[in-house]
C-alpha positions in Angstrom: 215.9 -183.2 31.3 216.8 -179.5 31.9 220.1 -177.9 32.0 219.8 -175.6 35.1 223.3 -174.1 34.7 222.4 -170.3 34.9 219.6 -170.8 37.5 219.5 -173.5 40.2 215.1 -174.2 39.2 214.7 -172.2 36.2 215.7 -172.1 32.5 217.6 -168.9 30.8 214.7 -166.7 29.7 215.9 -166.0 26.4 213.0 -163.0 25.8 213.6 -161.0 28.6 214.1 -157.2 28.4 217.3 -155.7 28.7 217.4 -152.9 31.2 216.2 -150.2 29.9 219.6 -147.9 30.3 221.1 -150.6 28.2 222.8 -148.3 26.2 224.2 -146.0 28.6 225.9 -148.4 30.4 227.4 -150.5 26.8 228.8 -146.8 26.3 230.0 -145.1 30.1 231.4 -148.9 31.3 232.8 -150.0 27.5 230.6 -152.9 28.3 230.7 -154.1 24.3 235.0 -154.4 24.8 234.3 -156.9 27.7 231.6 -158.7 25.5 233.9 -159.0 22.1 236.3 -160.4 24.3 234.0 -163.2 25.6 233.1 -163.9 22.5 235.9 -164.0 20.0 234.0 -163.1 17.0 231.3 -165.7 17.5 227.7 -163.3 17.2 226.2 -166.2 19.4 228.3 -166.3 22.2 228.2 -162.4 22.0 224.3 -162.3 22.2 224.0 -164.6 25.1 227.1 -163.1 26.9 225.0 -159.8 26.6 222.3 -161.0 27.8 223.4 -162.6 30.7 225.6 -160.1 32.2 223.2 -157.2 31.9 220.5 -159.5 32.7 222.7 -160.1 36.6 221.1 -156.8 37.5 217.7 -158.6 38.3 219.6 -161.5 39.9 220.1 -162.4 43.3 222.8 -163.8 46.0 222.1 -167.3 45.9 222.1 -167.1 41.7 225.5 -165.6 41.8 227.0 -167.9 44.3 225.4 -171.0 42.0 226.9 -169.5 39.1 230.2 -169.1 40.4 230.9 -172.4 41.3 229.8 -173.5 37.6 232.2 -171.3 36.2 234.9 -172.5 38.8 234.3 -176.0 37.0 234.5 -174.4 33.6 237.7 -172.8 34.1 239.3 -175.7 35.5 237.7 -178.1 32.7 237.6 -176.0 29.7 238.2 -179.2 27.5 235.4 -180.7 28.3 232.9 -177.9 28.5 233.9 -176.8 24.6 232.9 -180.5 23.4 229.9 -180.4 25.3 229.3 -177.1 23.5 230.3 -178.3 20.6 228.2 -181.9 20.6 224.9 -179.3 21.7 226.2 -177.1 17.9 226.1 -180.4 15.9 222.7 -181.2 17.2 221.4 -177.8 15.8 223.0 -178.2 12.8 221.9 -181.6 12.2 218.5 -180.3 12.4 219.0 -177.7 10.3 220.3 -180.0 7.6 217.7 -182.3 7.9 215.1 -179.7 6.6 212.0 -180.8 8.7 210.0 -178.3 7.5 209.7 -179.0 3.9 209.5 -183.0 4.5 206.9 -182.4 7.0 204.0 -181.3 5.1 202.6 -184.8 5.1 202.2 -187.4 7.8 204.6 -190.1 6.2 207.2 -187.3 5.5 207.1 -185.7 9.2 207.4 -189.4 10.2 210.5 -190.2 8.4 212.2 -186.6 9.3 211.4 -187.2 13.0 213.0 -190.5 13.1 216.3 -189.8 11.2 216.4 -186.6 13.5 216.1 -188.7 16.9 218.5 -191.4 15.3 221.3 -189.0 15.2 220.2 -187.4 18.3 220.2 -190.9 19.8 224.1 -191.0 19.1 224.9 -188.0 20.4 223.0 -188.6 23.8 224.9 -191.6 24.1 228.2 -189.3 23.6 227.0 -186.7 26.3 226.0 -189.8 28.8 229.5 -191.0 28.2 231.4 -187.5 28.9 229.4 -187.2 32.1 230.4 -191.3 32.7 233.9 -190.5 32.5 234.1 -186.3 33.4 231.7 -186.5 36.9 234.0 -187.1 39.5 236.1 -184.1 38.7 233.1 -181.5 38.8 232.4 -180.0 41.9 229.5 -177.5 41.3 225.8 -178.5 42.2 224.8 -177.3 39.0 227.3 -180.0 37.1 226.8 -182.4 39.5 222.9 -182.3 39.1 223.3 -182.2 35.2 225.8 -185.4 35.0 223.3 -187.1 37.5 220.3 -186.3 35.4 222.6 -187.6 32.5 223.8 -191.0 33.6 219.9 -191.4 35.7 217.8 -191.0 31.8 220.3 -192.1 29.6 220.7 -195.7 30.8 221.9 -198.2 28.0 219.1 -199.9 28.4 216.8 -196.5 27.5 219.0 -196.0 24.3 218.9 -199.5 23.1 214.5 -199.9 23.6 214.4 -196.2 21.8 217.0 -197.2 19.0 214.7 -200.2 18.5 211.3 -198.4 18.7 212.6 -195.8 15.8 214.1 -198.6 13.8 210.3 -200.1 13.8 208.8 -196.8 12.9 210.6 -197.6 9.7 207.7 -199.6 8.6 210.2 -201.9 6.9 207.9 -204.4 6.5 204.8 -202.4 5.8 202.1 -200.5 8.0 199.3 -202.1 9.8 196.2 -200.1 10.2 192.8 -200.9 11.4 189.9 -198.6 10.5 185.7 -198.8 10.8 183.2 -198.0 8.3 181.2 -195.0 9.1 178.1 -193.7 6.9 178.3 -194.3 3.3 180.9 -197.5 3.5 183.8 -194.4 3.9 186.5 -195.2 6.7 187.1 -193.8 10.0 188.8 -194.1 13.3 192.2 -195.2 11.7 194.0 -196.8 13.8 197.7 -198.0 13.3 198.7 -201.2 15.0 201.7 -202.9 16.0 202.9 -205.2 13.2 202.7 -209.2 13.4 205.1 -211.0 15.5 207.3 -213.1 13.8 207.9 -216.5 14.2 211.3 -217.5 14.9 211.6 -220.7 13.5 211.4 -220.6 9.5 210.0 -223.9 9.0 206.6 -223.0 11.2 206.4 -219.7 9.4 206.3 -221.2 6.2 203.3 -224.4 7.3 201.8 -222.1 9.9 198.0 -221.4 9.1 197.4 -217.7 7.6 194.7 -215.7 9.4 191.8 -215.3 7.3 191.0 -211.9 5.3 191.7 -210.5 1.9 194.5 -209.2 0.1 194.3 -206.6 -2.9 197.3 -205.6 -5.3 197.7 -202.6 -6.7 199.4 -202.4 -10.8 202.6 -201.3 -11.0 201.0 -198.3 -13.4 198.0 -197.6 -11.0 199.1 -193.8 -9.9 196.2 -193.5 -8.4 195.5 -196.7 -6.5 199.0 -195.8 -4.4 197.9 -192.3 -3.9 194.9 -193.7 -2.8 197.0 -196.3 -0.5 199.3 -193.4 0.7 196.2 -191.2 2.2 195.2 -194.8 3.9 198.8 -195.0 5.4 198.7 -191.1 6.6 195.4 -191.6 8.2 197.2 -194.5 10.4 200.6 -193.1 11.4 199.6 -189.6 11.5 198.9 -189.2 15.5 202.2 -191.3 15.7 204.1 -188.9 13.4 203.3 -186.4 15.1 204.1 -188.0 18.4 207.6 -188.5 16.8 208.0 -185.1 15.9 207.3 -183.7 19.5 209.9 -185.8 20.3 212.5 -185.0 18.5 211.8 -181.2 19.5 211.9 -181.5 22.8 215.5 -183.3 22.1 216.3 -180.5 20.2 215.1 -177.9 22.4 217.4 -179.7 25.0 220.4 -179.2 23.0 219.6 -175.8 22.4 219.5 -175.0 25.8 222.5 -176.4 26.9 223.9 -174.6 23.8 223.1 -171.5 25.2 223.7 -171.8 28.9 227.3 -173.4 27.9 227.5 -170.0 25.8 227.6 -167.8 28.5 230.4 -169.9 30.4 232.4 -170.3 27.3 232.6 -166.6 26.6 233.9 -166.2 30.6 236.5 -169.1 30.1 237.9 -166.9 26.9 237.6 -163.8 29.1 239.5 -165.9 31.7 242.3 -167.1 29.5 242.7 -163.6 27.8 242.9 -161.5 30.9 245.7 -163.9 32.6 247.9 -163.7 29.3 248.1 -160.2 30.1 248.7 -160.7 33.5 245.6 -159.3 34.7 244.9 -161.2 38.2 241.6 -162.3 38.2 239.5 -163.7 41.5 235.8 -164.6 41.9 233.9 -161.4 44.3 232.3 -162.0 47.4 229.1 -160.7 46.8 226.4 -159.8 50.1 222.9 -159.7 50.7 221.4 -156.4 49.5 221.6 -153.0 52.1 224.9 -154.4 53.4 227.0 -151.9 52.3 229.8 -153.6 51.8 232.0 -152.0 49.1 235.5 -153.4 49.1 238.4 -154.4 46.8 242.3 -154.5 46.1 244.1 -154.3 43.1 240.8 -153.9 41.3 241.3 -153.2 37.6 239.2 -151.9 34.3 238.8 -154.8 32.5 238.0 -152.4 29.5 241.4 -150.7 29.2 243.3 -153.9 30.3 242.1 -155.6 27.3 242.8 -152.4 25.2 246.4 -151.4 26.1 249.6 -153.6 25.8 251.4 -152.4 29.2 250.1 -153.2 32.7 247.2 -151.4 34.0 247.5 -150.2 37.5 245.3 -151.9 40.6 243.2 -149.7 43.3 241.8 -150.3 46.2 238.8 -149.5 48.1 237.8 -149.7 51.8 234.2 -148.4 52.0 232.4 -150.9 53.8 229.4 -149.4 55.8 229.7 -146.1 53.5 227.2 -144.9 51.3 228.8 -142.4 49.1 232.5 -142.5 47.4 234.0 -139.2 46.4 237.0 -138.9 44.2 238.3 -135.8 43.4 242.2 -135.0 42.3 244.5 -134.7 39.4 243.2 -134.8 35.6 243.9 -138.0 33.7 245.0 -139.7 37.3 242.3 -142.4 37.2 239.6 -141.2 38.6 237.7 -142.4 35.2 239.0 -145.4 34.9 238.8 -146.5 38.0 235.2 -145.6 38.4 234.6 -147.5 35.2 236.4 -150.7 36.5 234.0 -150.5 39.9 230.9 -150.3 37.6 232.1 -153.2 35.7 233.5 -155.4 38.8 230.0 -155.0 40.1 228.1 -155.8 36.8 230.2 -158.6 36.4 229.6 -159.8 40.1 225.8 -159.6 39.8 226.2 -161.9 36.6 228.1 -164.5 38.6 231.6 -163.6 36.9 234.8 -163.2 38.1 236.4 -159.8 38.3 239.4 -158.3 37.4 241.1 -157.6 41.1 243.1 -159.6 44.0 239.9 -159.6 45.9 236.2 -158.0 45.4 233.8 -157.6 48.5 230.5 -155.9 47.7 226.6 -156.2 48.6 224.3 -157.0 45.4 222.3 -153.7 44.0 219.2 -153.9 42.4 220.0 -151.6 39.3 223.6 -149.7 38.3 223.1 -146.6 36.7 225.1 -144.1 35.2 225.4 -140.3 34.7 228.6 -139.1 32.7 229.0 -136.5 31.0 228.3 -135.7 27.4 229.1 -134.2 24.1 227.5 -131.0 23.1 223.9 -131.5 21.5 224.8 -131.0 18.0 221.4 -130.3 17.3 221.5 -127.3 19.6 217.4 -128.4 20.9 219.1 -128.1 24.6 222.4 -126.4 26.6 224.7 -129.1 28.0 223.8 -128.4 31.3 220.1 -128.6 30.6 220.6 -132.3 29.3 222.3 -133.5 31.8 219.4 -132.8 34.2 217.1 -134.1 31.7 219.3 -137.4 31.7 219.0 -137.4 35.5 215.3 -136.4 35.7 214.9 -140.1 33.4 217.5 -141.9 36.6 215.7 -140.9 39.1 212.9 -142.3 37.5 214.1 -145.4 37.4 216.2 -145.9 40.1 214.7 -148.0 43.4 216.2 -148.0 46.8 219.1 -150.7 46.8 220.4 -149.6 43.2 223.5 -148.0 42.6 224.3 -144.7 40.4 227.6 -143.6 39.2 228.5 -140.2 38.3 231.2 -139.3 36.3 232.2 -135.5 35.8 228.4 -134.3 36.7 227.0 -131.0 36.5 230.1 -129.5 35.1 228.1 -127.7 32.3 227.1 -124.5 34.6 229.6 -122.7 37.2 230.8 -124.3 40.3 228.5 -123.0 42.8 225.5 -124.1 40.7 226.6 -127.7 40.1 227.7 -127.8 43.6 224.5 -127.1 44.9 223.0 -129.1 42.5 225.2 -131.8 43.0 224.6 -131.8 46.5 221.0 -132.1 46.9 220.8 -134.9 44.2 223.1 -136.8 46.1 221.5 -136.2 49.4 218.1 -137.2 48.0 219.7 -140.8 46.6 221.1 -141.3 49.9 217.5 -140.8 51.9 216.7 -142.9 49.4 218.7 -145.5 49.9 221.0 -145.3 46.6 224.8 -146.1 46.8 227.0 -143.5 45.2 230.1 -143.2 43.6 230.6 -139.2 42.4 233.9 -138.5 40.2 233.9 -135.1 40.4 236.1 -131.5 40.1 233.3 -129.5 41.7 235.2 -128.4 44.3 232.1 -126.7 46.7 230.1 -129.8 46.2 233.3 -132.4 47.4 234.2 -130.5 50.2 230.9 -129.4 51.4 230.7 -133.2 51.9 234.3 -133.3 53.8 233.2 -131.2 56.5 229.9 -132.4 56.5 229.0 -135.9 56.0 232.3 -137.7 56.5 230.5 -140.9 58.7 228.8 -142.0 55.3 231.3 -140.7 52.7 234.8 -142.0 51.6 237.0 -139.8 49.6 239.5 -140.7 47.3 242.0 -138.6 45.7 244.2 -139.2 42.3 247.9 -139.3 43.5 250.2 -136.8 41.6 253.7 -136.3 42.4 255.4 -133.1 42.8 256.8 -133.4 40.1 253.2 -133.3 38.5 253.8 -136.9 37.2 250.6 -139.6 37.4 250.9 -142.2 39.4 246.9 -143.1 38.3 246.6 -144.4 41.9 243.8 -143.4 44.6 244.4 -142.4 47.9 242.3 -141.5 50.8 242.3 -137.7 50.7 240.3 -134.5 51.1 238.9 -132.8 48.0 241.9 -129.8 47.0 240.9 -126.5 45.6 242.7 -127.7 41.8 242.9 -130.0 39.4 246.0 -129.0 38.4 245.2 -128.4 34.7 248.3 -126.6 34.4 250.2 -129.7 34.5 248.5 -130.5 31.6 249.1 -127.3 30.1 252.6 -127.4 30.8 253.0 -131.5 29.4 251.0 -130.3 26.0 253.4 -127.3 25.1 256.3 -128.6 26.4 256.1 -131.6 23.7 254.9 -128.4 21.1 257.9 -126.3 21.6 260.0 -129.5 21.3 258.5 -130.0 17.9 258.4 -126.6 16.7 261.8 -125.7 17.8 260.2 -122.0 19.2 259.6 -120.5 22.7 255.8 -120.5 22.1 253.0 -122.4 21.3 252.7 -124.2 18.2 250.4 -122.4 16.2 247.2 -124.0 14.3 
């Protein structure tokens, strides 16, 4: 039996690489504030829910769409998906607490391990046939459908009873039977265990029936060495069967653990689930598109990051860039322009993965890689400028990026004076677009956005931060050209305004 809940043929490859800008994208999308949220201070469900949603970067349409409607089951039956998880836990602890490795360093202990290991694992089969008995119906997905199928198909009562009964006879309760040959100098070979005697049912015949001829020998009670020599006998015999037992019980186990982790991954999106609608986040799953569609589109889209780091509301966007290659957003400082490019990336990570997102609705084709370009702190070990690491940071993207992926920019080429990181700016961009790269630019270079205005507005959507005029925040985008400013002084203004307040002076408060 397989699991199939992440893949619709295929088991969760539990070794596969990362990608390799891992790290950059954990830091520029707060990826790691998403994960502790899934998993709730469990390190397992934090692992695997890590693995899986940067992993969605290699997936593909048909994946997400399978995953989806798993989750959709999850969400709406988180009851019984956390005792299935939990019944997959006990399994692995049972194992751990049987110790298997230290009784199986002989074919009698391996023998004995196996069987109490598949007893127990016997009973909690029996429980998962009997969740899927009375839990089917009110699964729609194909992937729980196929699993509660597979289920109710192999674990007939008829299958546990003949197993239950095969393990209670590898007891040996009423001795071993095994057949061997002599070989060259009288020693034994080709052991062979065999099945014991049948019994005779009636009493009376057993006790007048004729015994079969042959010879008996019984070993003193004091004789250490005659039942050492009698054990190596009985190893010789059961251990092909012991061993038999033992792959047995591993593949159980190797079952549980799979379902363990797969189950993982949707448990850590039912406790993202729950957490974002406490806070009133609205939630919907994204309707992804073939790759090269273009299709970028959302409302009310939010950054999961900041909603689950602030107490008050966090305000929705929307996007309508559908058939566009590049998205512009210029405007205001602290008006959203971060945030809301952080809340794309992570809509879009979380797509791939087969998530919901944190919007009203989420429209956008499936990229083959998201990568990232913010900016950074100064070097503190002065080996390079500023400016000169940021290009060496995008020297390593363009390296790695493939036509289809998607790079996000966030404050670029800042480092050196506007007409250098416009033109800078500018042919980057227009060699990811050649290239078939989907771009979204945050940026205050003011010759690069509008150079792209006048030029290139077929492919390009701009986005402005809204500010009042009053100078207050709304932190919404709106359609809008690029604007000579800022408007840094607003900030100015906001900082020594509260600094007069405090200090009681006309000027600045002083360091």
């Amino acid at each position: 039996m397989k699991a199939h809940l992440l893949y619709r043929d295929r088991d969760l490859e539990a070794e596969r690489a990362l990608p390799a800008n891992e790290r950059a994208l954990c830091d520029d999308l707060e990826v790691n504030t998403v994960l502790a949220a899934m998993a709730r201070g469990d390190t397992f469900l934090l692992s695997v829910a890590k693995h899986v949603v940067l992993g969605g970067l290699q997936g593909d349409l048909d994946t997400i769409l399978y995953r989806q409607a798993v989750l959709d089951d999850c969400v709406r039956h988180r009851t019984t998906i956390e005792s299935m998880y939990r019944l997959a836990v006990e399994a692995l602890e049972t194992k751990r607490r049987q110790w298997l490795g230290i009784l199986g360093t002989y074919p009698g202990g391996i023998l004995s391990g196996a069987v109490s290991l598949l007893e127990m694992f016997m009973g909690m089969l029996a429980t998962l046939r009997g969740i899927a008995d009375e839990h089917a119906a009110s699964f729609a997905s194909e992937g729980f459908a196929r699993l509660f199928e597979d289920l109710k198909a192999e674990l007939t009562d008829e299958y546990l009873a003949v197993t239950r009964a095969y393990l209670a006879e590898l007891r040996f309760g009423d001795g071993v039977v095994v057949s061997a040959e002599l070989g060259p100098g009288n020693a034994g070979t080709n052991y062979v265990l065999r099945p014991p005697p049948k019994k005779e049912p009636n009493w009376l015949r057993r006790i007048i029936a004729r015994k079969p001829p042959g010879y008996s020998l019984r070993i003193a009670d004091r004789d250490e060495a005659g039942f050492r020599a009698l054990g190596e006998l009985r190893d010789r015999g059961i251990h092909l069967v012991a061993n038999a037992v033992a792959q047995a019980s591993d593949h159980v186990l190797s079952y549980f653990v799979m379902l363990r982790t797969e189950l993982a991954f949707y448990l850590g999106c039912v406790n993202l689930h729950d957490r974002l609608k406490q806070k009133g986040v609205p939630v919907c799953f994204p309707v992804p598109t073939p790759l090269g569609t273009r299709a970028h589109s959302c409302v009310g889209l939010r950054d999961v990051s900041l909603a689950l780091s602030i107490e008050g509301n966090v305000v929705g966007n929307d996007l309508a860039a559908d058939g566009r290659d590049i998205v512009i957003i210029t405007g205001a400082n602290q008006g959203g322009k971060s945030t809301f490019l952080r809340g794309f990336g992570l809509a879009q990570l979380m797509m791939q993965c087969g998530m919901f997102v944190a919007a009203e609705s989420f429209r956008a084709d499936v990229c083959r890689g998201l990568l990232t370009h913010y900016k950074r702190d100064e070097d503190a070990t002065m080996k390079s400028g500023k400016f000169a690491e940021e290009l060496s940071r995008m020297s390593r993207i363009v390296d790695a990026v493939v036509p289809g992926s998607m790079v996000l920019f966030n404050e670029s080429f800042a480092a050196t004076n506007e007409r250098e990181g416009s033109e800078v700016a500018d042919q980057i961009v227009r060699a990811l677009l050649e290239a078939r790269v989907t771009v979204f630019f945050v940026t205050h270079l003011y010759g690069f956005a509008h150079g792209r205005w006048e030029g290139g507005r077929d492919t390009t959507v701009f986005l402005r931060a809204e500010r009042e005029l009053n100078g207050r925040r709304t932190f919404k985008l709106v359609p809008g050209e690029p604007l000579e400013t800022s408007f840094g002084a607003d900030l100015y203004e906001q900082i020594f305004e509260a600094g007069r307040g405090q200090t009681g002076q006309g000027g600045p408060p002083r360091a």
